[in-house]
C-alpha positions as CSV (number, residue, x, y, z in Angstrom):
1,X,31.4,14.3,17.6
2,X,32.9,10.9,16.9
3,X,30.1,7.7,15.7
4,X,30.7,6.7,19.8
5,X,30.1,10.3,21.0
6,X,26.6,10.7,18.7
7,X,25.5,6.9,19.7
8,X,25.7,7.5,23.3
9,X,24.3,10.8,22.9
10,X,21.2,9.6,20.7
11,X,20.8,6.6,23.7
12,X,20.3,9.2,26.3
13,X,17.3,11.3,24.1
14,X,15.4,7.8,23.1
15,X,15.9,6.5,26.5
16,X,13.7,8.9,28.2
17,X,10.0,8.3,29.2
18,X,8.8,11.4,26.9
19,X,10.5,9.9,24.2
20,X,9.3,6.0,24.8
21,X,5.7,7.6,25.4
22,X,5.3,9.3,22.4
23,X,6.4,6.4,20.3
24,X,3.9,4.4,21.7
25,X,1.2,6.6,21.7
26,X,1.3,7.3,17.9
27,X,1.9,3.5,17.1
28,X,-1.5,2.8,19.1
29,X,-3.2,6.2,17.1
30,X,-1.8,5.0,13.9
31,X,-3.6,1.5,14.4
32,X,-6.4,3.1,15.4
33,X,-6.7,5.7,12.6
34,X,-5.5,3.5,10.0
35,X,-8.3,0.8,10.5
36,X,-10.9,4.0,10.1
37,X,-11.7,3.6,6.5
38,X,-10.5,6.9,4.4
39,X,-8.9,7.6,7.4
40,X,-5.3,7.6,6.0
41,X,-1.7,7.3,7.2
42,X,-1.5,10.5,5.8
43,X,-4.0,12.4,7.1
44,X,-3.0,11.0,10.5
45,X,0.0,11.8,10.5
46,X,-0.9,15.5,9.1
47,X,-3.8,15.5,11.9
48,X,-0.9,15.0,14.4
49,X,1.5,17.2,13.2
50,X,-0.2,20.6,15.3
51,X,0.4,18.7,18.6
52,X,4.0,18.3,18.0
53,X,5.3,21.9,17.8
54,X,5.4,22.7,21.4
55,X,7.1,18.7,22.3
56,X,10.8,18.5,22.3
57,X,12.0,17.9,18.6
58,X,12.8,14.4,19.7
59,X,9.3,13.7,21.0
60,X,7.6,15.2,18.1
61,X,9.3,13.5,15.2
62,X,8.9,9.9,17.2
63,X,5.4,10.5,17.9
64,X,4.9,11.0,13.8
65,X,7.2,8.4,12.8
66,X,4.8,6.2,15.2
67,X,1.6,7.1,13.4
68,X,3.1,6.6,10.3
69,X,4.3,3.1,11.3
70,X,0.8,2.3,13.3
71,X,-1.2,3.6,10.2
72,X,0.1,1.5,7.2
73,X,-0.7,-1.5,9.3
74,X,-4.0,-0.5,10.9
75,X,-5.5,-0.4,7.5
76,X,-5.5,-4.4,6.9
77,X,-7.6,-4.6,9.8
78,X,-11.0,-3.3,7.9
79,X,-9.3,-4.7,4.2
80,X,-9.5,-8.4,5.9
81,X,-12.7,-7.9,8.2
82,X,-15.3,-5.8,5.9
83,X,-13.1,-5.8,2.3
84,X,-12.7,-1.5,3.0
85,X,-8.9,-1.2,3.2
86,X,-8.3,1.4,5.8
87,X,-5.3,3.2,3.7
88,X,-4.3,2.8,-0.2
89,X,-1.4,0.7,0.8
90,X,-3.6,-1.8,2.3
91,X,-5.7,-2.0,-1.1
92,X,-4.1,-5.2,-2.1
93,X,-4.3,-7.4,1.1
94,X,-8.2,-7.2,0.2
95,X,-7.4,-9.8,-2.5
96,X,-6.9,-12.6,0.1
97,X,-7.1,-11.5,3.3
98,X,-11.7,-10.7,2.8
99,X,-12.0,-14.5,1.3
100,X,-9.7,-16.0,4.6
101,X,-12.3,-13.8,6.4
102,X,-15.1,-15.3,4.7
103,X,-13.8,-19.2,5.1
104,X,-14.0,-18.3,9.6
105,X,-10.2,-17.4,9.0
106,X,-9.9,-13.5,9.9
107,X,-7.5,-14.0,12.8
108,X,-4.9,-16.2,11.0
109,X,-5.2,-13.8,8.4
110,X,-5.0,-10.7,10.5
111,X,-2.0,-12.3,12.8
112,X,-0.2,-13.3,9.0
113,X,-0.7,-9.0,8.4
114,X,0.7,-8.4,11.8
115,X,4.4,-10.6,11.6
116,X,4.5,-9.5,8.1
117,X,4.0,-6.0,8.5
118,X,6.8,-6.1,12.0
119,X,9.3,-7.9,9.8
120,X,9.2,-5.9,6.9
121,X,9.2,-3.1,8.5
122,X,12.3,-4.2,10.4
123,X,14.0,-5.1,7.5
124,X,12.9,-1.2,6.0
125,X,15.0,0.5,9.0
126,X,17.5,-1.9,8.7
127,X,18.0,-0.7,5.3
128,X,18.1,2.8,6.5
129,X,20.5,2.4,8.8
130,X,22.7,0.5,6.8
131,X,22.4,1.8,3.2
132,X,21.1,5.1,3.1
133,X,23.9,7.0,1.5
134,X,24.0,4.4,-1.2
135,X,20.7,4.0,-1.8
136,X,19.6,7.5,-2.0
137,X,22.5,8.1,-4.8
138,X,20.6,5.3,-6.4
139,X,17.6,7.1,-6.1
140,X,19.1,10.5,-7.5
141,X,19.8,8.4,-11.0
142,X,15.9,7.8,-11.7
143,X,14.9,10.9,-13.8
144,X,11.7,10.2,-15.8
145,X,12.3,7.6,-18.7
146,X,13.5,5.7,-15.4
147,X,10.6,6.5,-13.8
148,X,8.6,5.0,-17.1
149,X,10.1,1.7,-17.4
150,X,9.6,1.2,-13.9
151,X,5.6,1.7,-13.9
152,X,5.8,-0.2,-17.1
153,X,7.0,-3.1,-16.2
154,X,4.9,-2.5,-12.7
155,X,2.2,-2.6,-14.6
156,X,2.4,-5.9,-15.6
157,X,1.4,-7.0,-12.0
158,X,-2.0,-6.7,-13.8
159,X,-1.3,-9.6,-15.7
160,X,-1.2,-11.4,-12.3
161,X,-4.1,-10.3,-10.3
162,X,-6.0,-11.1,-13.1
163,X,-8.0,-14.4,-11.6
164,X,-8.8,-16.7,-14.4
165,X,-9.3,-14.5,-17.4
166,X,-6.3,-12.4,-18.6
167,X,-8.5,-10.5,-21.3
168,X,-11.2,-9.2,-18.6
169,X,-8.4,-8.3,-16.5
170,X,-6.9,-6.0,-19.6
171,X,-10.5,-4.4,-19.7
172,X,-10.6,-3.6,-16.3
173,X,-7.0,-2.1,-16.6
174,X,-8.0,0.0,-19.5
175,X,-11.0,1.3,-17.7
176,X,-9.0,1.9,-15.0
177,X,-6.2,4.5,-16.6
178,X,-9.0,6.0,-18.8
179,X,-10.6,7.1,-15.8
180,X,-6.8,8.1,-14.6
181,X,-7.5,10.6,-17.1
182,X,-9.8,12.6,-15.6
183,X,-9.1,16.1,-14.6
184,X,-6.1,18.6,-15.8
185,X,-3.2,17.6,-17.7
186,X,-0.3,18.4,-15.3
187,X,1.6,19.5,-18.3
188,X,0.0,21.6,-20.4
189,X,-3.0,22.5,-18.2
190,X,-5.7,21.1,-20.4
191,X,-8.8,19.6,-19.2
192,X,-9.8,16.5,-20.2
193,X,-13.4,14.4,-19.6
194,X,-14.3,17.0,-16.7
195,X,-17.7,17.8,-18.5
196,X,-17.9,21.0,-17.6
197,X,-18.2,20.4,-14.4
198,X,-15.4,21.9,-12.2
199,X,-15.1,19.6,-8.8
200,X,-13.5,17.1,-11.6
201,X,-10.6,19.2,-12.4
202,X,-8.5,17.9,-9.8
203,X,-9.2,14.6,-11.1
204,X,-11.4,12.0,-8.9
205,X,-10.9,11.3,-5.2
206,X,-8.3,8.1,-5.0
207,X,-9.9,7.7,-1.7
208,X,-13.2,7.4,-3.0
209,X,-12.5,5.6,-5.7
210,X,-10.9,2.6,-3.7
211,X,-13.9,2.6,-1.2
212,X,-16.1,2.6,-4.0
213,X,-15.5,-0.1,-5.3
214,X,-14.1,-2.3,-2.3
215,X,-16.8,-1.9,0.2
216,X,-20.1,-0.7,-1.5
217,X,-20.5,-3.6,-3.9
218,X,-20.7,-5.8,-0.9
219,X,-23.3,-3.3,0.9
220,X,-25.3,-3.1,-2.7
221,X,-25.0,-6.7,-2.8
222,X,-26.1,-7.7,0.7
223,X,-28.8,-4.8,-0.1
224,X,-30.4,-6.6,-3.3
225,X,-30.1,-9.9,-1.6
226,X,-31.6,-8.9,1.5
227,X,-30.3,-12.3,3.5
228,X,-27.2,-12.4,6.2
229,X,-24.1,-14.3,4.1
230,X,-23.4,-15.4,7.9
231,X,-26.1,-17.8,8.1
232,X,-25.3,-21.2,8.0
233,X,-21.3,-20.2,9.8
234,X,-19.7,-18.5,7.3
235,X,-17.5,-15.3,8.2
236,X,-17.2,-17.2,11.6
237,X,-14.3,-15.9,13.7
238,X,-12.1,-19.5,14.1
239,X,-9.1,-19.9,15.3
240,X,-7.4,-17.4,15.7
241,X,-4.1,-19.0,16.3
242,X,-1.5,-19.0,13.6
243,X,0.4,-21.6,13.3
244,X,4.3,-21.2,13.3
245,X,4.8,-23.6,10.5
246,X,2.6,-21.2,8.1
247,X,5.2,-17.8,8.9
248,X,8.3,-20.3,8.6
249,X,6.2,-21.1,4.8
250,X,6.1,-17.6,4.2
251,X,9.3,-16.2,5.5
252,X,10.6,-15.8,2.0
253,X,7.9,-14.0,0.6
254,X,8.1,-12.2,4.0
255,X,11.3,-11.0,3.4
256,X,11.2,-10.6,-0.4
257,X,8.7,-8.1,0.1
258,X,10.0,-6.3,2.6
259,X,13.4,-5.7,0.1
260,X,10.7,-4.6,-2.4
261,X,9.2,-1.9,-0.5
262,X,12.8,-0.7,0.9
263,X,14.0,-0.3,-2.9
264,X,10.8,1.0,-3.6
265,X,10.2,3.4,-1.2
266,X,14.2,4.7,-1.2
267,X,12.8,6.2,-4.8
268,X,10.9,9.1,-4.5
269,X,7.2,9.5,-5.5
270,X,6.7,5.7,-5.8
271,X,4.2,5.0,-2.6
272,X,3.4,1.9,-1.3
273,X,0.3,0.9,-2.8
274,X,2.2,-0.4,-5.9
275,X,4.8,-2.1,-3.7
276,X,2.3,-3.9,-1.9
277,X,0.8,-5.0,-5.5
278,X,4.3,-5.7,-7.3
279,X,5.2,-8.1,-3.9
280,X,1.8,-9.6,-3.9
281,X,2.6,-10.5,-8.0
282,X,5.7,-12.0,-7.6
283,X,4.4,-13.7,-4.8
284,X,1.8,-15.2,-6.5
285,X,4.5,-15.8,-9.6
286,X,7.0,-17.7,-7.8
287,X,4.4,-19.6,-5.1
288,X,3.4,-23.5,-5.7
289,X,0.2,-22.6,-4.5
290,X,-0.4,-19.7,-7.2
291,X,-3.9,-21.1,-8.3
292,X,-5.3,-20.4,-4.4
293,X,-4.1,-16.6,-4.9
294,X,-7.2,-14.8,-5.0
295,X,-9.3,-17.3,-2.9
296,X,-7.7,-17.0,0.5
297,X,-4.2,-17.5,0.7
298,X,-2.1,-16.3,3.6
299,X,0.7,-16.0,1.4
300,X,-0.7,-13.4,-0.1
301,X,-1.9,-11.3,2.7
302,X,1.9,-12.0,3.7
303,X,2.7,-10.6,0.5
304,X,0.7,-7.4,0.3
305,X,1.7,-6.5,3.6
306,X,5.1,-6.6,3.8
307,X,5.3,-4.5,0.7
308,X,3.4,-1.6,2.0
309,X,5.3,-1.7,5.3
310,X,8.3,-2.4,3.8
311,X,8.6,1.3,2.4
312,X,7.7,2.8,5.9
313,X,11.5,3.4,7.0
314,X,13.2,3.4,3.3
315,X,10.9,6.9,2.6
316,X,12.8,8.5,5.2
317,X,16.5,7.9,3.2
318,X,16.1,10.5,0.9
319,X,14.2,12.6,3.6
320,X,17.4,11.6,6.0
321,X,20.1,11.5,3.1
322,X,18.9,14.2,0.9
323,X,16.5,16.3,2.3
324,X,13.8,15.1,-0.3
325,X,10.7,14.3,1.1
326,X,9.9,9.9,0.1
327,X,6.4,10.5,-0.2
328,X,3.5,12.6,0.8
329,X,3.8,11.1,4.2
330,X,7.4,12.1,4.8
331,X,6.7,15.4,3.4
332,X,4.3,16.4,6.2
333,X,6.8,15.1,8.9
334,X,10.1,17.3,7.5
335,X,7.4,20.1,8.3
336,X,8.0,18.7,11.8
337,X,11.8,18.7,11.4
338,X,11.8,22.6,10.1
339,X,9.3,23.7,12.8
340,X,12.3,23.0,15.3
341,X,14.7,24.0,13.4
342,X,16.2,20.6,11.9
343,X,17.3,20.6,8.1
344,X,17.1,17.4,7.0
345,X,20.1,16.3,4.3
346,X,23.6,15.1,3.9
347,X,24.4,18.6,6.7
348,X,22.6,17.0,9.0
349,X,24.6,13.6,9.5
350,X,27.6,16.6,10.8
351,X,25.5,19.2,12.7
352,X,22.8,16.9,14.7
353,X,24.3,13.1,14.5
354,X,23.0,12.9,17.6
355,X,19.2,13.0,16.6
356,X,19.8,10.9,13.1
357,X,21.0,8.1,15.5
358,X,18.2,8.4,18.1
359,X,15.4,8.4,15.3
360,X,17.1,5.4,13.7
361,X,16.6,3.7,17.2
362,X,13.5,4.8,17.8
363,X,12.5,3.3,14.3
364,X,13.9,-0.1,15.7
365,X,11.8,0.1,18.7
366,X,9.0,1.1,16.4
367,X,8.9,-2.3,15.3
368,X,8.9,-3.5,18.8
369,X,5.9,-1.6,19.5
370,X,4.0,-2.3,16.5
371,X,4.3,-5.8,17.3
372,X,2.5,-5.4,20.4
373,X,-0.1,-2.9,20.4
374,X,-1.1,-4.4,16.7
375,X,-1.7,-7.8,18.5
376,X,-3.6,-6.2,21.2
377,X,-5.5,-4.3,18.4
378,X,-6.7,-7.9,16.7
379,X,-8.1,-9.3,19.6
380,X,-10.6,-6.0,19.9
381,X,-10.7,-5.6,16.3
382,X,-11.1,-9.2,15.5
383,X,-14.8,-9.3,16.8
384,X,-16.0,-7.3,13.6
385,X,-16.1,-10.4,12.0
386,X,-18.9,-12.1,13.9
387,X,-21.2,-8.8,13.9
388,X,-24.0,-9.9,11.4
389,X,-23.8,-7.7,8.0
390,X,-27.5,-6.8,9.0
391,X,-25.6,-4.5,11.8
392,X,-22.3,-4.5,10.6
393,X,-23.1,-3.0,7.0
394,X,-24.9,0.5,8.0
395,X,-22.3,1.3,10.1
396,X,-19.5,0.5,7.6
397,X,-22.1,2.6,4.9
398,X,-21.8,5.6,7.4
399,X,-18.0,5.6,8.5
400,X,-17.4,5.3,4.4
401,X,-19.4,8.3,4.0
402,X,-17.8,10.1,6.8
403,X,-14.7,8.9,6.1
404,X,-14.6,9.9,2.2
405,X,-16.1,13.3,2.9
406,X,-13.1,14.4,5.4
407,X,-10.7,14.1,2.5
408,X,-11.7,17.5,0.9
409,X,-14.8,18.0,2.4
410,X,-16.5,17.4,-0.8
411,X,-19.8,16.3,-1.3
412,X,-18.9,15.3,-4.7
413,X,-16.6,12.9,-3.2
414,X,-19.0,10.8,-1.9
415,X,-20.7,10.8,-5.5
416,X,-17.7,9.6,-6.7
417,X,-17.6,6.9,-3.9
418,X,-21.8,5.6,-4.8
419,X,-21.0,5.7,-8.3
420,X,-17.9,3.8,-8.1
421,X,-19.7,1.3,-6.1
422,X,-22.7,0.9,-8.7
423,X,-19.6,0.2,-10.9
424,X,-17.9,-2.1,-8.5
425,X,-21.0,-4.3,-7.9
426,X,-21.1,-4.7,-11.8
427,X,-18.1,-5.7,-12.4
428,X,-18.5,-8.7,-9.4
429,X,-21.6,-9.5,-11.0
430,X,-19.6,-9.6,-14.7
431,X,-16.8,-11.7,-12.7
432,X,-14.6,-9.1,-13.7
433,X,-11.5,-8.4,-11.2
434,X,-11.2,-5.5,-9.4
435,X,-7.5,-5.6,-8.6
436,X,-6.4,-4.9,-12.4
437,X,-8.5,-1.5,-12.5
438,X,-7.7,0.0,-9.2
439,X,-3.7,-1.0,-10.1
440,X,-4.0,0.7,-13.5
441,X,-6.1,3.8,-11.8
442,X,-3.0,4.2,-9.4
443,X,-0.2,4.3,-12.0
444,X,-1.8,5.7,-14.5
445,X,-0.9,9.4,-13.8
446,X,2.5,8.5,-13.0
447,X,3.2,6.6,-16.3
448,X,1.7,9.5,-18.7
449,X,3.5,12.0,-16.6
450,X,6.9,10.7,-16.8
451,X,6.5,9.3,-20.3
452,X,5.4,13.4,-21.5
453,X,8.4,14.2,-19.5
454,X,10.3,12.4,-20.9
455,X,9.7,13.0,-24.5
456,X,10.0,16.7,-23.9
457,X,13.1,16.3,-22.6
458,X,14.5,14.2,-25.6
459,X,12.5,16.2,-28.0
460,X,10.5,13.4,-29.4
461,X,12.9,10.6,-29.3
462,X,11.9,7.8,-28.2
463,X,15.9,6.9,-28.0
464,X,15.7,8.7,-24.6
465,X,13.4,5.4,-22.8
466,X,16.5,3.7,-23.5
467,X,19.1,5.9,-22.1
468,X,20.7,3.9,-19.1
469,X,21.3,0.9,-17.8
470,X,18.3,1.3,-15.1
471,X,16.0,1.6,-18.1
472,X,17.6,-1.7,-20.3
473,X,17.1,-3.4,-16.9
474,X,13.3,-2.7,-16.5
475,X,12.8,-3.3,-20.5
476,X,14.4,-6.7,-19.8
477,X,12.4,-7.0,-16.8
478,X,8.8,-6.3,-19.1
479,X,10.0,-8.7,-22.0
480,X,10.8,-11.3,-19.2
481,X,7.3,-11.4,-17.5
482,X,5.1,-10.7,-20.1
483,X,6.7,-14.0,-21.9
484,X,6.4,-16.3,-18.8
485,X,2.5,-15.3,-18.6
486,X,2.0,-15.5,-22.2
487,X,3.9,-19.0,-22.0
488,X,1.6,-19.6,-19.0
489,X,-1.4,-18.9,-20.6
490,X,-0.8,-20.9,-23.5
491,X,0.0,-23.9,-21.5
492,X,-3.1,-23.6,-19.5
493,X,-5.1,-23.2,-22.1
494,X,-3.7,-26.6,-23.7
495,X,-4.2,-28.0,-20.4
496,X,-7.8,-26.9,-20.3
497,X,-8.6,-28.1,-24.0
498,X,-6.6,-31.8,-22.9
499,X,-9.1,-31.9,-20.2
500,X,-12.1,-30.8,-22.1
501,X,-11.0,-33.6,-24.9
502,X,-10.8,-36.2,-21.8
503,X,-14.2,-35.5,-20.4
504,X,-16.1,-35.4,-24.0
505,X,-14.1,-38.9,-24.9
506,X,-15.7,-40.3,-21.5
């Protein structure tokens, strides 16, 4: 069939009321399930999966791709609202979207995640459609001393969600990939810091980590305080209108992020947690309101979210492309493709161009949707924000617990989840950022995995991180920002002694 022949045929599947229907209903069960917290993407999308064996393939791999889409967004309704992001990917729209929340801003903030999350992932199929063969070739050159240099120099986002001191946000970075640790060594089987105990073999619960410490410091806190923050207006719903002028100020970080995740996510294992984190650093970086980052700035919440959604459609170019699943997400849904019969990779392009085209429509009109049912979602979701924290925290207490013990059904989950929020409330009492730990806790594995790999594969030379260009580039890349911050740092500090000098002369 020619590119005409496959177009026309992929318009007549999409255009059909099953297929329109199932898009839309797993957009509007994504939202829903995303803004559960622990309720993943991915265990949405795996919950659906059952339902769509007996659909039509069409049907079935729209009504995932929806969930997927609807899910990655749905969790920056509870990060902004009650500081639990709903998925991992929403972890770092927490670090401005809770304080707009707090300053009666929650719909501003919540409309910011909704554009940025539609355009980005726009832009994401757009670069599916448009660069997939190119960009999954890219993808086949990272082996892992690529893999290395690119969580290195990720790991310098640290650097910039560290507030205003650089040192406690090392500590909390090293704490966080000590505890990274935890569990077997993937390459030699070891165990390491399990204490004997064997529910810590498989390392601890991401999941309850990241609830742990987002959401039960503030239940601890509002628990040894014993007094509603709310009183006197604060975490008031206000207007929920955003202005135009603030998406036109954001556009470019908008954008930028959205090209981040769809790199990002065209590499395999990656995720989008640390795209989210790596946009929201750059943001930050390049912004000329940088100092606000942290305290409620909707360029940040633009940020985060447009990294996490940008990797929604660039996950499925090595799934489409390839036949290599993007991430755990896309890994469930080419169980979907197999089930009817579908072998995704470069085969299926020749021997079903029909459905490759009709999926990459769908995806468009997944955006479309999105747009829509998410804004219908804020204005019932929205209300969280003026439930007093004397009602509002119990339930949030109990959907945590509920929501951490459906991972793995594991008691010792939710242990995990209290002790991380003893932990948590510590380190906001110590004023020491949050960001930095769970950042390190996410990369951790993935750096020590890839670096091991790699040094068995050049037998102990460390010549081997410097094999290719892609490496030299992300070495550049490290040298580059960890100069401009210690540059930074120096000048602020001289800054900060001038004013000292001025106030003790007056």
């Amino acid at each position: 069939m020619t590119m005409m022949d496959n177009a026309a045929a992929a318009l007549s599947l999409v255009a059909q009321w099953g297929s329109l229907l199932a898009l839309l209903v797993g957009v509007a069960v994504g939202v829903v399930a995303g803004a559960i917290p622990g309720m993943s993407a991915t265990m949405a999308v795996a919950l659906a999966l059952p339902f769509t064996f007996a659909l039509e393939p069409i049907y079935g791999i729209l009504l995932l791709l929806g969930v997927y889409k609807g899910g990655i967004f749905g969790g920056s309704i509870p990060a902004i609202l009650i500081k639990t992001p709903g998925t991992a990917a929403s972890s770092a729209t927490v670090l401005d979207g809770y304080p707009l929340a707090e300053q009666g801003k929650s719909g501003q903030a919540l409309q910011m995640a909704l554009y940025a999350s539609c355009i980005a992932d726009l832009i994401s199929n757009l670069a599916l459609i448009l660069f997939a063969a190119w960009l999954a070739s890219f993808a086949l050159k990272f082996g892992p001393p690529e893999f290395f240099t690119l969580i290195l120099f990720s790991l310098s986002i640290i650097a910039g969600v560290s507030g205003g001191s650089l040192v406690k946000g090392l500590i909390a970075g090293a704490f966080g990939l000590l505890l990274a640790t935890v569990g077997l060594d993937l390459v030699y089987g070891t165990d390491r810091f399990i204490f004997g105990h064997p529910d810590m073999m498989g390392g601890l619960n991401f999941i309850a980590v990241l609830i742990g410490l987002f959401a039960l410091p503030e239940i601890i806190a509002f628990a040894m305080n014993g007094k509603d923050e709310r009183e006197g207006g604060v975490r008031a719903l206000g207007d929920h209108k955003l202005p135009f002028s603030e998406v036109r100020r954001c556009m470019k970080t908008i954008i930028r992020g959205g090209v981040i995740g769809s790199v990002l996510g065209a590499i395999p294992g990656i995720g989008a947690a640390p795209s989210a984190f790596l946009s929201y650093s750059e943001a930050r970086r390049t912004s000329p309101n940088k100092e606000n980052f942290g305290k409620g700035e909707l360029e940040g919440v633009a940020a985060a979210e447009a990294g996490n959604n940008g990797v929604c459609g660039a996950t499925l170019i090595p799934l489409l492309a390839l036949g290599i699943p993007g991430d755990v997400i896309t890994a469930i849904i080419i169980g979907a493709f197999m089930v009817h019969g579908l072998q995704p990779g470069p085969m299926m392009f020749a021997t079903n161009g029909d459905m490759i085209y009709a999926l990459f429509m769908g995806l468009i009109l997944s955006s479309i949707f999105l747009f829509f049912i998410g804004g219908a979602s804020i204005r019932l979701f929205r209300f969280i924000a003026d439930i007093p924290k004397s009602v509002l925290l119990p339930g949030v207490l109990v959907l945590c617990v509920y929501g951490v013990y459906a991972v793995n059904n594991s008691v010792f989950d939710i242990l995990v989840m209290f002790a991380m929020g003893w932990v948590g409330y510590l380190m906001m009492r110590l004023h020491i950022p949050a960001a930095p730990f769970l950042i390190a806790f996410i990369l951790g594995p993935l750096l020590e995995d890839n670096f091991r790999q790699a040094m068995l594969m050049g037998q102990g030379d460390f010549a081997i991180l410097f094999r290719s260009p892609i490496t030299w580039v992300f070495w550049a890349l490290t040298v580059f920002t960890l100069t401009v911050l210690i540059r930074n740092g120096l000048r602020d500090r001289k800054a900060q002694q001038g004013r000292l000098a001025v106030a003790n002369k007056d």
